[in-house]
C-alpha positions in Angstrom: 5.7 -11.9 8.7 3.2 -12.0 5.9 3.8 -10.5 2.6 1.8 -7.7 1.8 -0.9 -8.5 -1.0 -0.2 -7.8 -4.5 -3.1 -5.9 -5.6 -3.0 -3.4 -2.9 1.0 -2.9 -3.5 0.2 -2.1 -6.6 -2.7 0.3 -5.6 -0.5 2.0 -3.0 2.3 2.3 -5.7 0.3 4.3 -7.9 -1.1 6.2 -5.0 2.5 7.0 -4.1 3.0 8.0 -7.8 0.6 10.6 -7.7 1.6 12.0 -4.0 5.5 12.1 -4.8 4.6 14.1 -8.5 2.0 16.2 -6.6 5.3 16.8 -4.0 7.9 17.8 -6.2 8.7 15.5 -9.1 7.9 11.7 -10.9 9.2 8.7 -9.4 12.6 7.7 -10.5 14.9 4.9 -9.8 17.8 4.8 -12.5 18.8 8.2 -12.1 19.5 8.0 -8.8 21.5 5.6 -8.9 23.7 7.3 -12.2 24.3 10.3 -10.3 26.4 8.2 -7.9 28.3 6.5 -10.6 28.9 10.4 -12.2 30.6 10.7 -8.7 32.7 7.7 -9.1 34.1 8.6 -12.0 34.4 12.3 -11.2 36.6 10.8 -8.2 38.6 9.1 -11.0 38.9 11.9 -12.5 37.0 10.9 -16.2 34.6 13.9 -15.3 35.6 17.1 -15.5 32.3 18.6 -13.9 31.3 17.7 -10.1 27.8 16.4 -10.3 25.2 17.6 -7.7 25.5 16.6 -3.7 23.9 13.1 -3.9 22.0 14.2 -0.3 20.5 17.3 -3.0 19.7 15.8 -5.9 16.8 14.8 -6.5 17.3 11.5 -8.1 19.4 10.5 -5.5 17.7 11.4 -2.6 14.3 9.7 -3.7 16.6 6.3 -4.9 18.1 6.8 -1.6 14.9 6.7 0.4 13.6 3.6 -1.6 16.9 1.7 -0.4 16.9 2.7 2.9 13.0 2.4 3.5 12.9 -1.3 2.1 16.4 -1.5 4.7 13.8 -1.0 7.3 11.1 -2.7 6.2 13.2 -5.6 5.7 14.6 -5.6 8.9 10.9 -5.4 10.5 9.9 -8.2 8.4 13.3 -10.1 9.8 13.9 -10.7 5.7 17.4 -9.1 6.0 20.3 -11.5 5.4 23.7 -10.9 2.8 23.0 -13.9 0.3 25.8 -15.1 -1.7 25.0 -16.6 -4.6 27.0 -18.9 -7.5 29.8 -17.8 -9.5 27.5 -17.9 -12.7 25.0 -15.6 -11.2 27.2 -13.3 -10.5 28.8 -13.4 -13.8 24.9 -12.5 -14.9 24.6 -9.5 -13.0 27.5 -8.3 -14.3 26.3 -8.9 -18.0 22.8 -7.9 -16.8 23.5 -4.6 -15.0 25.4 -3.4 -18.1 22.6 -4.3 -20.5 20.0 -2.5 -18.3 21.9 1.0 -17.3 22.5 0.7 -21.0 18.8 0.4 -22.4 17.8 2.7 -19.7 20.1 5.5 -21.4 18.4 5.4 -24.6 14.8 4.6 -23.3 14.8 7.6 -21.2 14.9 5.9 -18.0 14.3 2.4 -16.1 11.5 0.6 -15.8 10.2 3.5 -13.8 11.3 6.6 -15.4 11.3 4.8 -19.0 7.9 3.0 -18.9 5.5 3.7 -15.6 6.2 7.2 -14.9 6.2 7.8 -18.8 2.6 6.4 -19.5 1.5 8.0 -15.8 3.2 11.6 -17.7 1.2 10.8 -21.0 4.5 10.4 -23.4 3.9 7.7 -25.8 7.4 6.5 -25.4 6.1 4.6 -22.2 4.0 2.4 -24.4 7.4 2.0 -26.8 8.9 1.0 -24.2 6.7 -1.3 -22.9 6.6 -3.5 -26.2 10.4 -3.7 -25.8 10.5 -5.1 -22.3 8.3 -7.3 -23.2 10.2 -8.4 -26.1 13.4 -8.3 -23.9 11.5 -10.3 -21.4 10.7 -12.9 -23.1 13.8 -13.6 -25.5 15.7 -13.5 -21.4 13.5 -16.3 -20.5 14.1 -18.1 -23.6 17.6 -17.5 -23.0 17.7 -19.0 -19.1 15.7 -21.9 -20.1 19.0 -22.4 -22.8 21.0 -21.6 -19.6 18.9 -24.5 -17.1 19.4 -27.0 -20.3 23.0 -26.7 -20.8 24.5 -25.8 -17.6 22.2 -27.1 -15.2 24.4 -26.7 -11.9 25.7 -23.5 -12.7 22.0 -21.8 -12.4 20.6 -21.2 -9.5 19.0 -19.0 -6.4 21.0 -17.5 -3.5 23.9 -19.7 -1.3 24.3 -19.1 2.4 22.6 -15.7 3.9 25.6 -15.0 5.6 23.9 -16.1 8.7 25.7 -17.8 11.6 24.8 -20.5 13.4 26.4 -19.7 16.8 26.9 -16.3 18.4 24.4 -13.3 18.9 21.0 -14.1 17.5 20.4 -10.9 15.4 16.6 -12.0 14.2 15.3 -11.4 17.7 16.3 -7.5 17.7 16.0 -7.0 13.9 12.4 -5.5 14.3 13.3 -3.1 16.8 16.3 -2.2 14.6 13.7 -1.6 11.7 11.7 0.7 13.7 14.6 2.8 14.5 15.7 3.0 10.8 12.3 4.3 9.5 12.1 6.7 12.6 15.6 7.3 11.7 14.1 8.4 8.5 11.3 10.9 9.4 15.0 12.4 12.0 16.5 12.6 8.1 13.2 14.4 7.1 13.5 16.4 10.2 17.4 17.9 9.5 16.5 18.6 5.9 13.3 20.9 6.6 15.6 22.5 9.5 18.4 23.5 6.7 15.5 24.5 4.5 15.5 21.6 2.2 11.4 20.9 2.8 10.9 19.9 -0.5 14.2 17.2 -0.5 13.5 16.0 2.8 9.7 14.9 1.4 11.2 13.4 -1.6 13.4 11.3 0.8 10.1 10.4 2.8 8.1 9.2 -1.0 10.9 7.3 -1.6 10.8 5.4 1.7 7.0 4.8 1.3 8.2 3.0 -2.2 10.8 1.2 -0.9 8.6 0.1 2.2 5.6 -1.1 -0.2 7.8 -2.7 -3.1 9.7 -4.6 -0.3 6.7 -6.1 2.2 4.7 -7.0 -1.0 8.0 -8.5 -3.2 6.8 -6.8 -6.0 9.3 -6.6 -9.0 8.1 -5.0 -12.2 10.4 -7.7 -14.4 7.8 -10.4 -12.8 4.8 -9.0 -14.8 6.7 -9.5 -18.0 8.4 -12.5 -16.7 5.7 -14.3 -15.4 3.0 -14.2 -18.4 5.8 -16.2 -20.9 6.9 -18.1 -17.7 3.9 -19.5 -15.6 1.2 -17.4 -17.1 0.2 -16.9 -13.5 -1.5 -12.8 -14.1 -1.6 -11.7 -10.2 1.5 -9.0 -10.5 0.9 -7.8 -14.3 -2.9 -7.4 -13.2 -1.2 -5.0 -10.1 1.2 -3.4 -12.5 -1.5 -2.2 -14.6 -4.4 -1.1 -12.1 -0.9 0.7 -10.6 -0.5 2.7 -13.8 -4.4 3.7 -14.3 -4.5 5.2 -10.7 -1.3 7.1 -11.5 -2.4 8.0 -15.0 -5.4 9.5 -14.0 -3.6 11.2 -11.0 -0.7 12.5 -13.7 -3.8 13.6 -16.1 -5.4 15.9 -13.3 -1.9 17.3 -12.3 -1.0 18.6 -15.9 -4.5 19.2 -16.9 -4.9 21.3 -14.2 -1.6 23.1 -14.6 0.0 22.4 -11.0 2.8 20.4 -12.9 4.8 21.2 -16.4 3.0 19.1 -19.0 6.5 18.1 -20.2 7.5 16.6 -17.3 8.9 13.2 -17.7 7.9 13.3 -21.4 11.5 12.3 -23.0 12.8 12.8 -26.6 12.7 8.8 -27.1 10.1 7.7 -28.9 10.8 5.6 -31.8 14.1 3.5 -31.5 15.1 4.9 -28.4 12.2 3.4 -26.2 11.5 0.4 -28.1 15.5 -0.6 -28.5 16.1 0.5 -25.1 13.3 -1.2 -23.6 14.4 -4.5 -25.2 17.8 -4.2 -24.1 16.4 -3.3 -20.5 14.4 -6.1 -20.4 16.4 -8.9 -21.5 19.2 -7.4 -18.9 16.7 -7.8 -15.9 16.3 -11.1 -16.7 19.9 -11.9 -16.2 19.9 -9.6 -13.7 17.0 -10.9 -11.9 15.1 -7.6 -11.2 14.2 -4.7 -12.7 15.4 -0.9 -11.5 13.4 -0.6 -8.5 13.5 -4.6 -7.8 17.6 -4.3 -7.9 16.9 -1.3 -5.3 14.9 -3.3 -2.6 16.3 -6.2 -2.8 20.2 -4.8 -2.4 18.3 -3.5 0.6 17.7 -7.0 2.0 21.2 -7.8 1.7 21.1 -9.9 -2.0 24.9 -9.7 -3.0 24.3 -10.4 -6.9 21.6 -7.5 -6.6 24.5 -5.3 -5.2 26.4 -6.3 -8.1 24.0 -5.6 -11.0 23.8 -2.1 -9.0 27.3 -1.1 -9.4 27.3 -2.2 -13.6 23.6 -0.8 -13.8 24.5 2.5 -12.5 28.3 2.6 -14.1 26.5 1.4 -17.5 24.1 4.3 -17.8 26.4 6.8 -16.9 28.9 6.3 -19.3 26.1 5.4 -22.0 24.6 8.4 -21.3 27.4 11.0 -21.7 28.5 9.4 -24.5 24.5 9.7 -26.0 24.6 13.3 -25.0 28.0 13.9 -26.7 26.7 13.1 -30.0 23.5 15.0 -31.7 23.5 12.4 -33.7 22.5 9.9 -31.6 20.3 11.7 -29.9 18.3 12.3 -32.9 18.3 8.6 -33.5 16.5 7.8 -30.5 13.4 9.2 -31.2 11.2 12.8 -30.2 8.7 13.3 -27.8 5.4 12.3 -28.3 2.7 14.2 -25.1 -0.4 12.9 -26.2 -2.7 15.3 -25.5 -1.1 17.3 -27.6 -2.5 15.3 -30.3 -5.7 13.8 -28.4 -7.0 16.1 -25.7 -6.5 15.6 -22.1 -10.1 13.9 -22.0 -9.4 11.2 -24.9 -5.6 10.6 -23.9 -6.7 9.2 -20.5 -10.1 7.5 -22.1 -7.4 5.8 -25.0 -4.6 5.4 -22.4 -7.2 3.3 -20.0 -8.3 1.3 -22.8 -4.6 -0.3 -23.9 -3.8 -0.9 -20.9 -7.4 -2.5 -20.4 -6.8 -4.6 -23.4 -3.3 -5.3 -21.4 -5.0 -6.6 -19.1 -7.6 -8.9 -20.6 -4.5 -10.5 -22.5 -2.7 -11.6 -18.8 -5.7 -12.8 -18.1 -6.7 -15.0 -21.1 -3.0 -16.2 -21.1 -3.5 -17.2 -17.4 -6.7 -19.1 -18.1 -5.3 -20.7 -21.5 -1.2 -20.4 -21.1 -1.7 -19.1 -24.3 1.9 -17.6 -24.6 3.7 -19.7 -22.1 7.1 -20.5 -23.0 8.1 -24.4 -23.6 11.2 -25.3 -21.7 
């Protein structure tokens, strides 16, 4: 089955963006996934203090929804297959994983919470955060280039699937068993209005519409940093960026309008904590070989190392961010919150926050047509 185009993805992202806020709340990935580690190590008894039901919390449910939606759409698209990959990679996502739940504690989030869903809420932090990723992205690439040069056969893609070659053919009834996931999903949707969790139950659904998109169209976030230094090719920055203006103007007309809390998603990180935290984060999904949401879909297509970068990403930022939280002077160090039209106006915030990321975009473009800032291997 074809892959979903690029372009649209991206338009149907920030579409989603713009629904899920108008719903109940921003899109999320990273927090999520922490809440689960807070369980572990409640379990283990580190915690002291239960964290919420992961089937109530919001960050859950909606990380939860973008897993099992891409599960779906990946079994639909017959793309679902555990794939083992070599020792060194998975040496990566462990070093990876860490680096990104910890540059997601001090940016304020992922590559969602911490950079799209801050520029869609107006913060300035998501622009901070923007300049670190891509300084993150590309010191990674230098760094695996390093890694091709010296130890050529320990790089590498994905071994075996985990396929066998005799037995029950499962790729003629994995579409069927797709269908019944997502309808699965919309039952889920079904239980939680019934116990009077409407509002949970949709977030569920808006995260299943992102996993379902971000899977059918392959589209990782750390490609449109990756890609500019790598191949120069433009085709997923250019989506990235027409995402964020549909979902900035969206955010704009939410919180203009006074149907959302102008401070939501606008984080106490700009300054070191964005810009630090971005780098951090975007060197680690290098390693890592995907971003927050990328690590998401693609554990849902059965990617073993991606399952592993999960388990250090979410452990990472847990313990990162108590540890932040314990200390006011660390939080202080990672910056304050910056709402721009606080400063600008509503009309002039959206008008300047077009035009950088219009200026974004001329760059991919110029670098595609010149390889201006390709990387040498």
């Amino acid at each position: 089955m074809d892959a979903w185009p690029i372009l649209i993805a991206g338009m149907l992202v920030g579409t989603m963006s713009i629904v899920c806020f108008t719903w109940a709340r921003p899109w999320g990935v990273v927090g999520g996934m922490r809440v689960w580690a807070d369980w572990l190590f409640y379990g283990l008894g580190l915690y002291s203090q239960a964290p919420r039901s992961v089937l109530i919390d919001t960050n859950s449910v909606i990380t939860l929804g973008l897993i099992y939606g891409a599960f779906g759409a990946a079994l639909i698209a017959g793309k679902f297959a555990f794939r083992f990959p070599p020792r060194m990679e998975i040496y990566k996502a462990m070093v990876g994983g860490t680096l990104m739940g910890f540059g997601a504690s001090w940016a304020g989030g992922c590559n969602i919470g911490g950079f799209y869903s801050a520029i869609s809420a107006l913060s300035l932090s998501g622009f901070a955060m923007a300049v670190g990723l891509i300084g993150g992205a590309y010191l990674g690439l230098k760094y695996l280039y390093w890694e091709m040069e010296h130890f050529p056969s320990a790089a590498g893609g994905s071994a075996a699937d985990g396929e066998g070659k005799k037995g029950f053919d499962w790729n003629k009834i994995k579409p069927l068993l797709g269908w019944i996931v997502l309808l699965g999903g919309y039952a889920a949707f079904q239980v939680y209005k019934y116990e009077g969790y409407t509002i949970i139950g949709g977030i569920f659904l808006c995260g299943m519409a992102f996993g379902i998109i971000l899977n059918r169209a392959n589209f990782c976030f750390a490609r449109a940093f990756r890609e500019p230094f790598m191949t120069g090719e433009a085709e997923v920055p250019r989506a990235v960026i027409i995402s964020i203006m549909i979902s900035v103007v969206g955010f704009a007309i939410l919180k203009w309008t006074g149907f959302r809390a102008e401070g939501s998603y606008v984080t106490a990180t700009f300054g070191l904590g964005s810009l630090v935290g971005g780098f951090i984060f975007g060197f680690g999904m290098l390693l890592a070989g995907g971003c927050g949401s990328g690590t998401a879909w693609r554990v849902a297509e059965g990617q073993v190392k991606l399952m592993v970068v999960l388990v250090f990403f979410a452990s990472s930022n847990s313990l990162t961010k108590v540890w932040v939280n314990s200390s006011e002077t660390l939080q202080t160090i990672k910056g304050f919150k910056v709402y721009l039209p606080d400063y600008l106006g509503y009309e002039i915030t959206v008008i300047a926050t077009i035009g950088l990321l219009l200026l974004w975009y001329l760059l991919v473009c110029y670098n595609e047509e010149t390889d201006k800032f390709v990387v040498e291997m």
